[in-house]
TORTOR-928863 format. One record per residue (C-alpha): residue number from 0; residue in one letter; x, y, z. Coordinates in pm, 1 decimal, padded with zeros to 6 digits, always signed. Layout:
<pts>
[NUM; 'A'; [X; Y; Z]]
...
</pts>
This chain:
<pts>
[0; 'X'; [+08817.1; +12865.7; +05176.7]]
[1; 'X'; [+08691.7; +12663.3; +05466.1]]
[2; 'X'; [+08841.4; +12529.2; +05812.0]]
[3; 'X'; [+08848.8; +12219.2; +05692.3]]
[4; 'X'; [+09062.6; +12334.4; +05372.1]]
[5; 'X'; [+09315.7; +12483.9; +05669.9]]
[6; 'X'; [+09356.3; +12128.2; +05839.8]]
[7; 'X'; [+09341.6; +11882.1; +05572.2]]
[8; 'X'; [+09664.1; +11727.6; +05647.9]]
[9; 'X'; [+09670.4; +11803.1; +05990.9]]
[10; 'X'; [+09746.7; +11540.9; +06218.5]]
[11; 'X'; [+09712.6; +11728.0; +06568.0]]
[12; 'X'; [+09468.3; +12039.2; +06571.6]]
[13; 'X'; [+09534.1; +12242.2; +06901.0]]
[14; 'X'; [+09258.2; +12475.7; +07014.4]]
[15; 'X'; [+09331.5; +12749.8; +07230.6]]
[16; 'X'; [+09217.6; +13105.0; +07349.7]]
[17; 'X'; [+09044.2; +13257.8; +07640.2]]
[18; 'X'; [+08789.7; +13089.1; +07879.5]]
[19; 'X'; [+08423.3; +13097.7; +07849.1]]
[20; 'X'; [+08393.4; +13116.8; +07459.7]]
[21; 'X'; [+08310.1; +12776.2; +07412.2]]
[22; 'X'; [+08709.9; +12579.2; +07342.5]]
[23; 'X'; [+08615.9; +12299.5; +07467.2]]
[24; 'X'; [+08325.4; +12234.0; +07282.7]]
[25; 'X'; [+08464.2; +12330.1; +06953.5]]
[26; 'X'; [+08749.9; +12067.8; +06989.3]]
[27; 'X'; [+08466.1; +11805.0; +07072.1]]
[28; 'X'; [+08286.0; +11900.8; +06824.2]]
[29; 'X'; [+08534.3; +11948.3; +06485.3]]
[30; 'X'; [+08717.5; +11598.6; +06640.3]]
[31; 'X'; [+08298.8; +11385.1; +06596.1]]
[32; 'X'; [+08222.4; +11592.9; +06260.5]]
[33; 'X'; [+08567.9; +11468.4; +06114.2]]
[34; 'X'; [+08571.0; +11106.3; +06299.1]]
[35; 'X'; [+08178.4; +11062.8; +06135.0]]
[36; 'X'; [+08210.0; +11207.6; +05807.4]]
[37; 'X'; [+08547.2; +11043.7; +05729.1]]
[38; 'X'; [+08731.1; +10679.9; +05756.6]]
[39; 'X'; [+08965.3; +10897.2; +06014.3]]
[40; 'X'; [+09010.5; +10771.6; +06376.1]]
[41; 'X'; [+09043.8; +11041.2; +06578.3]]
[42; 'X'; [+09077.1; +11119.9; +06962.2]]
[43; 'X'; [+08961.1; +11461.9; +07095.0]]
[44; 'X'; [+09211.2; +11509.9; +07456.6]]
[45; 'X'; [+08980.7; +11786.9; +07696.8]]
[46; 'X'; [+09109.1; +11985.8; +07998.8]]
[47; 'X'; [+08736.2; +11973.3; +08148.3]]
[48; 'X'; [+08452.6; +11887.0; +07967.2]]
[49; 'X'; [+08101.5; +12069.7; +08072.2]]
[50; 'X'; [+07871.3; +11794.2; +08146.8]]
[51; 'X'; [+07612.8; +11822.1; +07940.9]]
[52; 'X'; [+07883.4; +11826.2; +07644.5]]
[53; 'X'; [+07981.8; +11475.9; +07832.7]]
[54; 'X'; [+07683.4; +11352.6; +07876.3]]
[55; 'X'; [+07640.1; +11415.0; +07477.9]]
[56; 'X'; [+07950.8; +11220.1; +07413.7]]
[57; 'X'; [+07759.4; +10894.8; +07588.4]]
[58; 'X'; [+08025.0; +10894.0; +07828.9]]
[59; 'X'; [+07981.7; +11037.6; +08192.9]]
[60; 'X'; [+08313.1; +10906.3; +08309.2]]
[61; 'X'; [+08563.4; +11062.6; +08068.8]]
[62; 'X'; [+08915.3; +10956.8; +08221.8]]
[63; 'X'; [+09307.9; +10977.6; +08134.5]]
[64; 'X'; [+09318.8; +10667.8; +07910.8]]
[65; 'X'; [+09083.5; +10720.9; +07595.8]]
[66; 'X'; [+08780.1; +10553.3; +07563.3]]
[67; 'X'; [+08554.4; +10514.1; +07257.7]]
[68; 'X'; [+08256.8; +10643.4; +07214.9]]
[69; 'X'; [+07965.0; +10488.9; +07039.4]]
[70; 'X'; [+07859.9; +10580.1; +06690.1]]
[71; 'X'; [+07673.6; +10508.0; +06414.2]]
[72; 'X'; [+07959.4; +10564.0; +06161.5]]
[73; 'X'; [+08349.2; +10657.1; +06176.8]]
[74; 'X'; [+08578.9; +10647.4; +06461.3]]
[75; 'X'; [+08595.2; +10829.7; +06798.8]]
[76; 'X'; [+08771.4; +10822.1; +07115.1]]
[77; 'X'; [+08766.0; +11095.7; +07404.3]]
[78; 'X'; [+09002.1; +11149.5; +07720.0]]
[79; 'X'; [+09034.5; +11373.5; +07978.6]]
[80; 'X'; [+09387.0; +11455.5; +08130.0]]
[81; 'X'; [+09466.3; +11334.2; +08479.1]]
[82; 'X'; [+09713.6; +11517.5; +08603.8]]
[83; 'X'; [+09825.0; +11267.2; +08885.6]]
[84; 'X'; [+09763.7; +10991.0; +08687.7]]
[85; 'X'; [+09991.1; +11091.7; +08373.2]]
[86; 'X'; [+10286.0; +11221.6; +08604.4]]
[87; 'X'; [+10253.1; +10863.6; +08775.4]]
[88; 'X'; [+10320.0; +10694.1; +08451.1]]
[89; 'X'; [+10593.7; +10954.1; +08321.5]]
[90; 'X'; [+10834.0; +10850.3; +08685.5]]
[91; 'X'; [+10761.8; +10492.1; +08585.6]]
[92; 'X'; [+10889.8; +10559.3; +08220.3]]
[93; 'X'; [+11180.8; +10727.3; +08278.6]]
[94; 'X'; [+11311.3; +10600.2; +08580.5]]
[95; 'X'; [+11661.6; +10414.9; +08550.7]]
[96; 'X'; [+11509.5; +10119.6; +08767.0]]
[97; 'X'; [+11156.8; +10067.8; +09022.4]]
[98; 'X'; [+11296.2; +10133.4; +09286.8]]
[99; 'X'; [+11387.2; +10470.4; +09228.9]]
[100; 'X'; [+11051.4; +10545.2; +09051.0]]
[101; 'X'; [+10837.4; +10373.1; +09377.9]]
[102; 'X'; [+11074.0; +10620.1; +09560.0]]
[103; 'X'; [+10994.8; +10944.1; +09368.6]]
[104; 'X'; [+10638.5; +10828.4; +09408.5]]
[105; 'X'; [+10642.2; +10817.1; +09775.2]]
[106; 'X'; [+10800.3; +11129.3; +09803.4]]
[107; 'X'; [+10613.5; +11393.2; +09990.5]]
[108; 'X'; [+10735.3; +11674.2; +09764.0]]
[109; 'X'; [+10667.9; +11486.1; +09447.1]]
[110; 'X'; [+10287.9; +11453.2; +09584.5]]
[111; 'X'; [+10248.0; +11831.9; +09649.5]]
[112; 'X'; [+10403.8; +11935.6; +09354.4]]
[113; 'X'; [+10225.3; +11695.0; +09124.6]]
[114; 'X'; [+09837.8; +11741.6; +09308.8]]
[115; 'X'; [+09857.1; +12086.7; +09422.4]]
[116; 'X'; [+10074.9; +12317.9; +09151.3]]
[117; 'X'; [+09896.7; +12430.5; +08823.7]]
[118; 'X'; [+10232.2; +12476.1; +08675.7]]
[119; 'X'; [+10326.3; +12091.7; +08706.9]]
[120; 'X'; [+09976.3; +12044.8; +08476.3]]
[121; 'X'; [+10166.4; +12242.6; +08202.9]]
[122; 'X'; [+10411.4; +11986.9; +08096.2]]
[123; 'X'; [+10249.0; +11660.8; +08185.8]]
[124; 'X'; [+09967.0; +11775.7; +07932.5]]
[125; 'X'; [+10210.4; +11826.9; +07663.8]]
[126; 'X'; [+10392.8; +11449.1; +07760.0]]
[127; 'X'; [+10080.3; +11335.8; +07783.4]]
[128; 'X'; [+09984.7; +11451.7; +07399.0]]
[129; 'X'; [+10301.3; +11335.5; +07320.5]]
[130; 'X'; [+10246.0; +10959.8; +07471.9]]
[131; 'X'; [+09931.9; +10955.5; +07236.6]]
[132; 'X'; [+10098.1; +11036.5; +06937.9]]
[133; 'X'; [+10372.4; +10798.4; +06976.5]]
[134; 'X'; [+10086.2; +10480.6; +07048.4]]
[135; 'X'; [+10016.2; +10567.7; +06617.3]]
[136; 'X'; [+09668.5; +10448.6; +06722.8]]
[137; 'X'; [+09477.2; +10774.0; +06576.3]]
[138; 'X'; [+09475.3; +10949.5; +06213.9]]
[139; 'X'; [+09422.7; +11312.1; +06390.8]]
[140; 'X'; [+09452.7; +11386.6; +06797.0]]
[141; 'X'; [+09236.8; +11722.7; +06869.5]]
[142; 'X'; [+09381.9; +11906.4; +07176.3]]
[143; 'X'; [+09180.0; +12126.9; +07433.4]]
[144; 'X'; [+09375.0; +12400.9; +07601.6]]
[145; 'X'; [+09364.3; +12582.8; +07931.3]]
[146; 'X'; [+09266.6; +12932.2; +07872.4]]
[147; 'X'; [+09514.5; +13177.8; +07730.2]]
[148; 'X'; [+09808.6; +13272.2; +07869.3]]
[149; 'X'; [+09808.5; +12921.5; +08060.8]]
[150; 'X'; [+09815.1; +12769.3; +07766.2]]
[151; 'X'; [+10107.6; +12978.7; +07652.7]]
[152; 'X'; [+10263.9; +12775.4; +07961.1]]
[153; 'X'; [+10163.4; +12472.7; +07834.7]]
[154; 'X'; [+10333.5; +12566.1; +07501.6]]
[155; 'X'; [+10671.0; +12654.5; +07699.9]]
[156; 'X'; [+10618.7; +12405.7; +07945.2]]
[157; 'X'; [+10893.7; +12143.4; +07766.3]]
[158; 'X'; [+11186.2; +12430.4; +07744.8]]
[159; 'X'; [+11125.2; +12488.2; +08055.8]]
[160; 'X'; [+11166.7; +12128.0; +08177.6]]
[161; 'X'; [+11458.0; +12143.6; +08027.7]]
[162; 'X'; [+11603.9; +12482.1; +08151.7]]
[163; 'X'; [+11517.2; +12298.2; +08512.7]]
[164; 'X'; [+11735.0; +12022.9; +08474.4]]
[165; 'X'; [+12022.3; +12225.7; +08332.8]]
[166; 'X'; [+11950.2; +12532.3; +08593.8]]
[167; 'X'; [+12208.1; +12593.2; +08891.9]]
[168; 'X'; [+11945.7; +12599.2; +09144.9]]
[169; 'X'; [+11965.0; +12228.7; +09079.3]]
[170; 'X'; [+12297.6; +12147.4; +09047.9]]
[171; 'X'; [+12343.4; +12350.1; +09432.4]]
[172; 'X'; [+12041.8; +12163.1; +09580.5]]
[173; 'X'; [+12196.3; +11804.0; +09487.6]]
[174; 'X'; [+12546.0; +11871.3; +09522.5]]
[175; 'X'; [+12608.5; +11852.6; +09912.1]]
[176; 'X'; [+12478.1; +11467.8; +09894.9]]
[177; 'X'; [+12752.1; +11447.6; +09603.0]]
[178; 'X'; [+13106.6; +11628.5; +09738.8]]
[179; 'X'; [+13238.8; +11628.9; +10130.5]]
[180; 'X'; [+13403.8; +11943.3; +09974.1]]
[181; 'X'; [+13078.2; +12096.2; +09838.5]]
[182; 'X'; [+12867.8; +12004.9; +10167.7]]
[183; 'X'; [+13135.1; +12219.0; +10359.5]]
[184; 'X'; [+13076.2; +12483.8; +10130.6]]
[185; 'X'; [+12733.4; +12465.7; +10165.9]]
[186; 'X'; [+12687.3; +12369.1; +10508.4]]
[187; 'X'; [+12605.8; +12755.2; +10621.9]]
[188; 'X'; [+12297.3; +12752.1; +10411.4]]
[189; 'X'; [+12168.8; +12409.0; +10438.1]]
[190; 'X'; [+12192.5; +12508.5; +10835.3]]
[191; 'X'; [+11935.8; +12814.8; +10771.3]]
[192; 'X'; [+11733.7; +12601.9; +10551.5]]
[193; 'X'; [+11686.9; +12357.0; +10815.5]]
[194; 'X'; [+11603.0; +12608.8; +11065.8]]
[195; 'X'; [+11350.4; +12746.9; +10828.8]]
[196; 'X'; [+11172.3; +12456.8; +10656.6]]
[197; 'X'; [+11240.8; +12125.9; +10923.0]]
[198; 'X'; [+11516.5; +11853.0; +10871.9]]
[199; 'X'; [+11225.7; +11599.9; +10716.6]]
[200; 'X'; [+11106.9; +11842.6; +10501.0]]
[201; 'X'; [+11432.7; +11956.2; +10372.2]]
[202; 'X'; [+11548.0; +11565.2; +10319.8]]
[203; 'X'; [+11252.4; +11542.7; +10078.1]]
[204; 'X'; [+11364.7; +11825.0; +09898.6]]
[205; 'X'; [+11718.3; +11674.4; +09869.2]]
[206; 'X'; [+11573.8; +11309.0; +09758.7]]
[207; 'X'; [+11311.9; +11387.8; +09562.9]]
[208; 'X'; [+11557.3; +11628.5; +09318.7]]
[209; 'X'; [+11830.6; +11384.8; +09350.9]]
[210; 'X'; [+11633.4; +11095.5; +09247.9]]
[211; 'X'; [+11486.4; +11300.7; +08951.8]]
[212; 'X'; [+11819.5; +11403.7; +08865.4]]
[213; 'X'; [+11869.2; +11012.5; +08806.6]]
[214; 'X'; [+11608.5; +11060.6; +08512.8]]
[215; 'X'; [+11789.4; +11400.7; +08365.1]]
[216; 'X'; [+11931.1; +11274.2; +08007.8]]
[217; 'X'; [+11572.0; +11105.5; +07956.2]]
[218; 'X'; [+11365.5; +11403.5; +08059.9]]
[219; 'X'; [+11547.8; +11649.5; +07888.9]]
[220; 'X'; [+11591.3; +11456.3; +07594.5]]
[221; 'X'; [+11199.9; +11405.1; +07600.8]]
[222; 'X'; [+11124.8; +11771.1; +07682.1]]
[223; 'X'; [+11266.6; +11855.4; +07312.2]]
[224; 'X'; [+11055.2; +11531.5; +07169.7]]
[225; 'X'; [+10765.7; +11688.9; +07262.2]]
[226; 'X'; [+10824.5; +12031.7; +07191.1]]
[227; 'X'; [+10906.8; +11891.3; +06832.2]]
[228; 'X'; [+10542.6; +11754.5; +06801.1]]
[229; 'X'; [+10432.0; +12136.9; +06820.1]]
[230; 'X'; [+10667.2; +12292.3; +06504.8]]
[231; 'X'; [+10561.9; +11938.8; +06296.3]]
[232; 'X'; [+10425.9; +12062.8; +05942.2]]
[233; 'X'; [+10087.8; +11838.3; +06061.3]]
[234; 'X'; [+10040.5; +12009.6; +06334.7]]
[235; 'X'; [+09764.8; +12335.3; +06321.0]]
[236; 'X'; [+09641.1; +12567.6; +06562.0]]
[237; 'X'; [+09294.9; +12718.6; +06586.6]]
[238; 'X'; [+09258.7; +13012.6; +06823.0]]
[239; 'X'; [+08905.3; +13005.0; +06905.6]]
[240; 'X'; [+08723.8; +13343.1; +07055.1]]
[241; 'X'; [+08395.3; +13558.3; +07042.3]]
[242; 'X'; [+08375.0; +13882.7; +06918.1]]
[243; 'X'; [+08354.2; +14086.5; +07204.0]]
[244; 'X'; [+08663.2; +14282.4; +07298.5]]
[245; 'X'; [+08856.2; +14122.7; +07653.3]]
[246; 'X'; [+08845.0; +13739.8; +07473.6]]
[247; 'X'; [+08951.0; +13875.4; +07103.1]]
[248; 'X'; [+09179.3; +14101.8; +07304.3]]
[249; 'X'; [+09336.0; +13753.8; +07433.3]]
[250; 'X'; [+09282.0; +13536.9; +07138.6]]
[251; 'X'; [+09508.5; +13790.9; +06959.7]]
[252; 'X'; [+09767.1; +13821.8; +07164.1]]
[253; 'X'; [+09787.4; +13434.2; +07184.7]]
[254; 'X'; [+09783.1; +13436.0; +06785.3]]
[255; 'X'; [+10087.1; +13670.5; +06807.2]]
[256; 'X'; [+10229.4; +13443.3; +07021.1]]
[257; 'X'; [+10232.5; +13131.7; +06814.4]]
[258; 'X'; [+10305.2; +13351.5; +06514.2]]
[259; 'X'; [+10616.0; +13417.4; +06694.5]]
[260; 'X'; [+10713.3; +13063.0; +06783.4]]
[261; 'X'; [+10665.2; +13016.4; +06411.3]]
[262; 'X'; [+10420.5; +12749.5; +06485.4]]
[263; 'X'; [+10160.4; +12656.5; +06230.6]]
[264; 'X'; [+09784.6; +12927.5; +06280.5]]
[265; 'X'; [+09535.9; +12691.2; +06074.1]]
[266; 'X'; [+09287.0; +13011.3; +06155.9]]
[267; 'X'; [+09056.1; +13231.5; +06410.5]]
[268; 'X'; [+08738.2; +13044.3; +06496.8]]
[269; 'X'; [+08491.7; +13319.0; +06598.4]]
[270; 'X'; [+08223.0; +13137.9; +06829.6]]
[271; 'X'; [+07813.9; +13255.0; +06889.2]]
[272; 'X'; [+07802.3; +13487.7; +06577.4]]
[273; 'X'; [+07428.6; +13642.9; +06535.1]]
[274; 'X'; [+07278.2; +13570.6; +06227.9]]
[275; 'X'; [+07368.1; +13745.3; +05889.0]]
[276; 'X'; [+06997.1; +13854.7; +05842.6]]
[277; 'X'; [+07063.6; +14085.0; +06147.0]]
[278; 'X'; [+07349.4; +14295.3; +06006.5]]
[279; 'X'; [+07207.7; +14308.8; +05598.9]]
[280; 'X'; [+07086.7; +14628.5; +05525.7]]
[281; 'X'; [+06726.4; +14454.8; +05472.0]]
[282; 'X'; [+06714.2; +14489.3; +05830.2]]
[283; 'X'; [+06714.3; +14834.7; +05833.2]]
[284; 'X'; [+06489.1; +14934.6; +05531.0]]
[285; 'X'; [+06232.5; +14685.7; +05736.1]]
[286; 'X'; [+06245.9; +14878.6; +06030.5]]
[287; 'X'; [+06186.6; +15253.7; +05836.0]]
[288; 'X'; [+05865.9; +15064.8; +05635.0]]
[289; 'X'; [+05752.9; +14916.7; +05998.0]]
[290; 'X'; [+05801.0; +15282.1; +06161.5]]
[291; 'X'; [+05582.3; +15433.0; +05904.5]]
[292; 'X'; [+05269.0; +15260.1; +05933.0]]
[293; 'X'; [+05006.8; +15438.4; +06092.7]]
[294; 'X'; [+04786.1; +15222.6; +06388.8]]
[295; 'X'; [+04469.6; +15381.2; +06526.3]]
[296; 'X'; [+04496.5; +15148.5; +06852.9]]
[297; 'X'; [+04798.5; +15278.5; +07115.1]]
[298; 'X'; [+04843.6; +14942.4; +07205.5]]
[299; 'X'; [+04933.5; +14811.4; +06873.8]]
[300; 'X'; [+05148.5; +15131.3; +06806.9]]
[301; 'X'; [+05323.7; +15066.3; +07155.8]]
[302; 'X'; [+05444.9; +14720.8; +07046.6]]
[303; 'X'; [+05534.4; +14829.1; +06677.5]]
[304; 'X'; [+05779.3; +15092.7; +06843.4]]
[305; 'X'; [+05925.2; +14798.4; +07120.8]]
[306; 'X'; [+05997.9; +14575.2; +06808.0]]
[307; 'X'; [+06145.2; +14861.6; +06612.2]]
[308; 'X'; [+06349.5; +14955.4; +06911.2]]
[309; 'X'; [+06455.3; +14563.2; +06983.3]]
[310; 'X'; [+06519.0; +14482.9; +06607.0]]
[311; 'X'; [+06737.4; +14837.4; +06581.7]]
[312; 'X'; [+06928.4; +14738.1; +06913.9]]
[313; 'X'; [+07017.6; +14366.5; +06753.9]]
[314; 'X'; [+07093.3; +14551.0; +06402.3]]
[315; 'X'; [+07347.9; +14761.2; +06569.4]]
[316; 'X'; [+07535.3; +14451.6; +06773.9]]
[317; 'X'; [+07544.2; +14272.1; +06433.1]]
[318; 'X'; [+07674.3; +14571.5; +06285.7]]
[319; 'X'; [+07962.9; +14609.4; +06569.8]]
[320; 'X'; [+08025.6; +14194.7; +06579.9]]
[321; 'X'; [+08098.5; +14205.2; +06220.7]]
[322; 'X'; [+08302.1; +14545.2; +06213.4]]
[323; 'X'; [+08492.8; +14305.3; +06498.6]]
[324; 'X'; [+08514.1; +14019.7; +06216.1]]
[325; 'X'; [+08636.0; +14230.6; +05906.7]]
[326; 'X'; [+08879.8; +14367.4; +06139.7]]
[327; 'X'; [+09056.3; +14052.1; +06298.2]]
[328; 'X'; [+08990.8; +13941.1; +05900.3]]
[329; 'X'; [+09208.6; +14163.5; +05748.1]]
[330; 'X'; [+09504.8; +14020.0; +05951.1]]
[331; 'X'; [+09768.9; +13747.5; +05846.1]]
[332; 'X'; [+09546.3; +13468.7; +05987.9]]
[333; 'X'; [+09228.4; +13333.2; +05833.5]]
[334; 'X'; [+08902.4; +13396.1; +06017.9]]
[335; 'X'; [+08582.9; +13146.1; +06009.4]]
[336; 'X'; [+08274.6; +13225.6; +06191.5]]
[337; 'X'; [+07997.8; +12975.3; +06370.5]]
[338; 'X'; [+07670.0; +13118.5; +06468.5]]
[339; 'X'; [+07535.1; +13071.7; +06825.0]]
[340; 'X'; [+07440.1; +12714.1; +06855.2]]
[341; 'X'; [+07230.2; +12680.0; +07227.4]]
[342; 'X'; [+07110.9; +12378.9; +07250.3]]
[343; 'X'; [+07303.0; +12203.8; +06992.8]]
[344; 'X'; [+07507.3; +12018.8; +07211.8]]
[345; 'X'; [+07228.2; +11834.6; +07423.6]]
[346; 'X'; [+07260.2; +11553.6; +07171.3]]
[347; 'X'; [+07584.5; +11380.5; +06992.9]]
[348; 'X'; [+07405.2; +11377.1; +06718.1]]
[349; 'X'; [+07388.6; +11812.4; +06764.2]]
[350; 'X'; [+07755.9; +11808.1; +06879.3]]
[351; 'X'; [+07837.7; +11666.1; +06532.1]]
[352; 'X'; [+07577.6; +11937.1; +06312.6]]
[353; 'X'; [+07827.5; +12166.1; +06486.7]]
[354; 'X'; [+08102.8; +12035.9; +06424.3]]
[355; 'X'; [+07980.6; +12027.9; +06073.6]]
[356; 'X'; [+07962.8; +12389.1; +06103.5]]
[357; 'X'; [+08275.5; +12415.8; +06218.8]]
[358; 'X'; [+08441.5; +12239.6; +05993.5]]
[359; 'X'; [+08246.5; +12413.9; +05664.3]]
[360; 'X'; [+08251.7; +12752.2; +05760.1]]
[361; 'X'; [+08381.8; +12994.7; +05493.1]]
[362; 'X'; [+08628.9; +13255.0; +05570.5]]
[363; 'X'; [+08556.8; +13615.9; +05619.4]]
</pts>
């Protein structure tokens, strides 16, 4: 079976898994080799695109609203979430009029919360995947993730919303501007709050949650929306990793995790595997013949025992990558491995070979 197989009807692929194993460049990658080698449009969404990887794309300024990018054949379009941008939009959505929205927008506390908090990134990337798929402009939308156990945030991010608007924290922050008999109530403890935080800072507080209050039936109702577009059948998930132990460590426990949410695995994607010629047993019958040959010169002997110790020292890494492989293999979720690929990505033309990779590689 190959990756491909696992996300033939997909319509959103979500990659996810630790930092530093090369996420983002998969999702670039599988989203050209599809968009080339099909009639497929398809959009790749990063969180931060190395430049190089970029610069391959023939598009230095990758921004919120997606842009194509020129090729020879097939369909592609790349975008990288603003944050500020996207939250900007969302006010001006679900606002009940513009006034309020240029209100929220002014809002010092909106500002701060929206520029400055990693946790307000959570949700607006999930609306903001969820604003793509409702244009119906692209056959498949491939999603880049933050790293691990953010990215569990991001998956959470629309209950929470939810849980926010419902929560009694908010119902006691807005009330006083609400009841004469409530501001009595609570007049004790707006008192130390004003001590504590300033009477302009806590008059933001009160506006800003009033006025999003405003928007509660239309940001609750499109909190479940979006967390709908994660359980859709189309949907898939590839948790992408390298072998060694901390990001497989991760990349399980974030399988586990969608597992659990019952959300659709489409497979591991184990990134900068060495070469299958270093882990056959070829290797090692290679190295005994080598060892055995008699040299009259030191010299020559000297080097003959550095490559035997070098070739043994790669043998055994193979060895322990693919003991890593079987291993993670011989769970519930398929496993697909690409081989190191330096250099690949220089050109778009390399970032779609790997992506061909990608997408062809044979399960373990």
């Amino acid at each position: 079976m190959k990756l491909a197989d696992t996300l033939d009807e997909a319509t959103i692929v979500i990659t996810c898994g630790p930092g530093g194993i090369g996420k983002t460049t998969s999702a670039a990658a599988l989203a050209s080799a599809i968009a080339v080698s099909s009639n497929r449009k398809v959009l790749v969404v990063t969180v931060d695109p190395a430049r190089r990887l970029a610069d391959a794309l023939g598009i230095p300024g990758i921004g919120n609203e997606p842009v194509r990018v020129p090729t020879t054949s097939g369909e592609l379009s790349v975008a990288m979430l603003d944050p500020q941008a996207s939250w900007d939009a969302l006010i001006r959505r679900q606002a009940p009029d513009s006034s309020t929205a240029d209100r929220i927008l002014r809002n010092v506390l909106y500002q701060n919360i929206t520029r400055r908090f990693v946790q307000s990134h959570d949700y607006i990337a999930m609306e903001r995947l969820y604003e793509l798929v409702q244009r119906d402009e692209w056959d498949l939308i491939v999603v880049d993730t933050p790293p691990t156990r953010n990215a569990l945030d991001f998956l959470d991010a629309p209950t929470r919303m939810a849980d926010f608007f419902s929560s009694r924290f908010l119902k006691w922050l807005i009330a006083p501007s609400r009841s004469s008999v409530t501001t009595l109530a609570a007049r004790p403890l707006m008192y130390i709050a004003d001590r504590i935080l300033g009477a302009a800072f806590l008059a933001d507080i009160t506006e800003f949650f009033l006025l999003l209050n405003s928007m509660y039936d239309g940001f609750v109702d499109r909190a479940r929306q979006v967390s709908d577009v994660l359980r859709r059948d189309s949907t898939r998930f590839v948790v992408v990793s390298t072998s060694e132990r901390i990001p497989v460590t991760e990349a399980s426990f974030f399988d586990e995790e969608l597992r659990r949410r019952d959300l659709r695995v489409a497979g591991w994607l184990v990134n900068r595997l060495l070469p299958p010629s270093l882990h056959s047993e070829t290797v090692e019958k290679e190295i005994r013949e080598l060892r055995a040959q008699q040299f009259d010169d030191v010299a020559t002997a000297r080097v003959r025992d550095l490559l035997c110790n070098v070739t043994e020292e790669w043998h055994r890494r193979a060895l322990d990558e693919m003991a890593v492989v079987m291993t993670l293999a011989s769970g519930p979720t398929p496993v697909f491995g690409v081989e190191t690929a330096e250099g690949l990505i220089d050109t778009f033309d390399g970032v779609v070979r790997l992506g061909q990779h990608i997408v062809n590689a044979e399960s373990f």
